[in-house]
N, C-alpha and C positions, 0 to 999 in steps of 0.2 A: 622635921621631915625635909629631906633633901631630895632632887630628883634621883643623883645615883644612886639612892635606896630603891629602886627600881629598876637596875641593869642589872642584867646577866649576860651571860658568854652564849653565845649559839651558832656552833658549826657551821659554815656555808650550806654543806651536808644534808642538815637539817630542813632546811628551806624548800618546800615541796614545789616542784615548778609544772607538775600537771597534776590534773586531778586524776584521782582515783577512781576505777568503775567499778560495779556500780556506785553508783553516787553513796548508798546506806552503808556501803562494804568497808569505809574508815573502820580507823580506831576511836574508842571512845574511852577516852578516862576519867573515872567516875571520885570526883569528890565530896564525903561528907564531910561537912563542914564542921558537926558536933563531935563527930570523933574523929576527924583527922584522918579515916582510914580511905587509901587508894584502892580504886579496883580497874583492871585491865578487861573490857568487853570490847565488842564490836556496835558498830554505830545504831545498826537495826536491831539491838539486843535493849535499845533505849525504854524500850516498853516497862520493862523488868522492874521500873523506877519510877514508874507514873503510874497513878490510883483513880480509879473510874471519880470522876467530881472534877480532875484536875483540869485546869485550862493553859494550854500552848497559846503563847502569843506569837505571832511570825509576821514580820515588817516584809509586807506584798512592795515594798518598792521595784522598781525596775531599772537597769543600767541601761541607759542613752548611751548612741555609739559618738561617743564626744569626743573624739580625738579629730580633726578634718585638718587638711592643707588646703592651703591657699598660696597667692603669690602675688608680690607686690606691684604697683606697675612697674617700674624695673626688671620684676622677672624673676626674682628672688623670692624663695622658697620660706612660705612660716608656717606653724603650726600651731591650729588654734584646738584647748582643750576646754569647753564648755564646762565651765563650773555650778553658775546657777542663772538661772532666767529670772528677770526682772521685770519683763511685760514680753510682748509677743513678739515683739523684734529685738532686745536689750537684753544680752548676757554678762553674765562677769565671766571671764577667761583668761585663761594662764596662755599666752602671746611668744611664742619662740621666737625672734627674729631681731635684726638692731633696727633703731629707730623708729620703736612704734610707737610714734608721740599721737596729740590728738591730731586729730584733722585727716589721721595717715586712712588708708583706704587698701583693703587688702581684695581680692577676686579669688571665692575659692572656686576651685577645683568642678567644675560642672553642678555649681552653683550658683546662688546670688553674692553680691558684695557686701561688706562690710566697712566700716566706721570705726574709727577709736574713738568714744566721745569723752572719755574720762581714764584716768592714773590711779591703780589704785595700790598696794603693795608689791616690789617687785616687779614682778613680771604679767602682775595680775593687773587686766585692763575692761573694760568696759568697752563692748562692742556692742553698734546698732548695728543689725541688718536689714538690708535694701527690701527683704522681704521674709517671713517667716522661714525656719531652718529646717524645722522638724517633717515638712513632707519630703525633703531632701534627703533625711539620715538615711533611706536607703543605697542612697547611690553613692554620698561622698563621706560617710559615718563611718567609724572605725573605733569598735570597745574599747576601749582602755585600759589595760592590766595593769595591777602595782607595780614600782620599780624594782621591786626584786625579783621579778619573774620574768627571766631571759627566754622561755620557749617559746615559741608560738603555739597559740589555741589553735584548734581543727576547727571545733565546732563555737561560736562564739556563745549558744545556748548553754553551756559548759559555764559559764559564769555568769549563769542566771540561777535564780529559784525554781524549783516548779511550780510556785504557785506567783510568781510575778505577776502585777497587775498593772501598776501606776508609773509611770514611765518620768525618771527624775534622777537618777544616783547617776553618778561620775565613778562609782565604785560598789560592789557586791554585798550584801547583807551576809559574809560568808558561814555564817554558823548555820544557815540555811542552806548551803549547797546539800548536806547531806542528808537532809530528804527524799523520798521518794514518796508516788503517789500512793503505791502500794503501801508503803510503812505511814506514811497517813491516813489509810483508809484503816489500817489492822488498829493504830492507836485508837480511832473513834470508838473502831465496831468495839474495843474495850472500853468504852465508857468515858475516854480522855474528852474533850471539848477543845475547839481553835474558837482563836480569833485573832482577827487582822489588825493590825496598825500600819503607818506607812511613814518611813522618815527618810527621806532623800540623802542619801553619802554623800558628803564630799569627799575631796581628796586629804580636806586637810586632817581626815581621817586615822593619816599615814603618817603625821608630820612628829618626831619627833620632838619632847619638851628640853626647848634650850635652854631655858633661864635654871640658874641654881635651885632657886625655891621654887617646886611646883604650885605653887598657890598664888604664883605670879606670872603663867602663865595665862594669856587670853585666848579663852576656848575659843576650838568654831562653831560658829552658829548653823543649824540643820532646822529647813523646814521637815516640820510631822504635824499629825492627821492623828486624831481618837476618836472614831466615834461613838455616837449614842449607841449603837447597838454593841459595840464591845466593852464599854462601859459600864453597860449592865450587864455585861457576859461576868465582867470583871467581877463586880460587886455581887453578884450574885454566886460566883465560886465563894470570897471570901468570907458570904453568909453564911454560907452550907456547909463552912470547914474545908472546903479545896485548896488546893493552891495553884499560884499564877505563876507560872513559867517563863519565862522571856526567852526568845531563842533571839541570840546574839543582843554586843551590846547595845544595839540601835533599838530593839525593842526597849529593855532597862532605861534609855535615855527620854523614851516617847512615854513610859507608860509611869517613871517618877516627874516627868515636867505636869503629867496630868492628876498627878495626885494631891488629892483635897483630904479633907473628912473620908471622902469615900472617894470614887476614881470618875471626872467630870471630862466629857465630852471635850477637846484640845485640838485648834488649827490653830497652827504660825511658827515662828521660828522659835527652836530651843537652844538654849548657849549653857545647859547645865552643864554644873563640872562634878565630878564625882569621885571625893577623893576620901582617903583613911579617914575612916571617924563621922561619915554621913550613915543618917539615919533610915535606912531602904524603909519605905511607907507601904508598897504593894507589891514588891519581888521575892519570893518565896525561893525560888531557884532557879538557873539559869543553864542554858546551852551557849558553849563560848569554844571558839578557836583557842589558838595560842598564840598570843599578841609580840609585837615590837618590843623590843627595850626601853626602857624613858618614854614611852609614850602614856597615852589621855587611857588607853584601853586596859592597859595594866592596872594604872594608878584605878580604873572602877573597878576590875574583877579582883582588886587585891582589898579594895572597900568593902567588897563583899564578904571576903572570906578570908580575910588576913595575910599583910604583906609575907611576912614569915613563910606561911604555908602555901602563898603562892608561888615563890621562888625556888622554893623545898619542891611541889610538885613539878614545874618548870624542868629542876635540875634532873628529876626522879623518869621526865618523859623523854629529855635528851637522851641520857642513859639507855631508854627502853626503846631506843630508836622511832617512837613517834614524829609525823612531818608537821613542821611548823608555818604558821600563816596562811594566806587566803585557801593554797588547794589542798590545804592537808589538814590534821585531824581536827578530834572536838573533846571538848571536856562536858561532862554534865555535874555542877557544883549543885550542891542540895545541903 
């Protein structure tokens, strides 16, 4: 297995840079897994393919506006991008600017100061702050969109969920953007079942796999959340003969790090990798964008349902002019 068994070609074209309204109004392209057959629907058509028992999983994380500037004493312009929190003053963050060794001291932006107390890959440093950030995000916060996406957003809620809760991700659960409250309330009143999980994105979400052998690659690590009560949501669909759904791959990543015998209540960080030839313990099927090249997201959703016929599809949606990555469509594999 080499990483470039997981490229493909994709149009600039392709690359959706705003989302689509309504949210449910995407395309949805539907793959079975046991026969290989495609189907061309629309996103709110997703019912069509869930059976009263079935349970939706949907990762309530929420995007922090974690993009903020600052400026040195000098007077010189950085940009700090909040990666993860490490106690109430202590982030890890990706640092734009030269000379941010330790000791350095940055003033944002109609906020409080900041500390380098630590080096850690790159660009990525450890800041204290002089006081808590998070009552600040409204004033000096600014969402963060992938690097492939040159437009500006209008609305920042536009790269949220609707059902956001837990405020943590540097980046979008985006297989969840195409929800609506409405097409969640139609799936219940059919008999489907939610439950929540909650895994914090990072960026390195985005990072393509450099190394030749993906098996030598070091995953990133993402705090998640399982609890007891969807645990037993969980375990009790797969009593009953249901199945568990994972919408996007962050849900797959939180709800196999929590699988035992049966599916156990799970806080702290997960560093699973999921690659051709893992054994899915609790994923029955899944709701998935259409992923980077060489990256961590391919390499899962092609674990699922085979490299071949994920590159086969890939090439089958460029063709059919579906938008690829955060604001564009969705797949439903089953």
């Amino acid at each position: 297995m080499k990483t470039t068994d997981f490229d493909y070609h994709l149009p600039e074209t392709s690359i959706a840079q705003t989302p689509i309204e309504p949210r449910d109004s995407s395309r949805l392209l539907v793959l079975n897994r046991e026969t290989g057959g495609l189907e061309h629907r629309i996103f709110n058509q997703i019912g069509d393919y869930l059976n009263p028992g079935d349970l939706l999983v949907l990762n309530q994380t929420r995007v922090i506006p974690a993009r903020i500037y600052a400026r040195k004493p000098t007077g010189g312009k950085v940009e700090l991008l909040l990666l993860r929190r490490r106690d109430a003053l202590t982030w890890e963050c990706l640092v734009g600017g030269k000379g941010m060794t330790v000791g350095k001291t940055v003033q944002v932006e109609n906020g409080p100061s900041a500390e380098i107390v630590d080096i850690l890959n790159g660009s990525e440093r450890v800041m204290k702050f002089s006081e808590p950030i998070e009552p600040y995000f409204p004033i000096v916060g600014n969402v963060p969109l992938p690097p492939y996406i040159h437009e500006k957003l209008d609305d920042p809620e536009r790269y949220q969920t609707v059902y956001s809760k837990e405020p943590g991700s540097a980046a979008a659960p985006t297989a969840g953007l195409h929800f609506t409250p409405r097409l969640l309330d139609e799936l219940k009143a059919k008999g489907v079942n939610v439950a929540y999980v909650t895994l914090h994105v990072g960026l390195d979400t985005f990072a393509p796999v450099t190394e030749d052998d993906p098996q030598e690659h070091k995953i990133h690590t993402e705090w998640c959340e399982l609890s007891q009560e969807t645990a037993d949501a969980i375990n009790k669909t797969r009593a009953n003969g249901g199945r568990v759904i994972a919408v996007g791959t962050t849900s797959v990543r939180t709800l196999e790090s929590a699988a035992q015998q049966t599916v156990e209540p799970f806080t702290g960080p997960t560093s699973i990798y999921i690659l051709p030839g893992y054994q899915f313990k609790v994923v029955d099927a899944m709701v998935t964008n259409f992923h980077l090249p060489k990256s961590t997201l391919i390499m899962l959703v092609s674990a699922f349902a085979g490299r071949e016929k994920v590159l086969e599809t890939y090439e089958n949606a460029i063709q059919e002019g579906y938008r690829f990555y955060s604001f564009g469509d969705a797949m439903l594999i089953f």
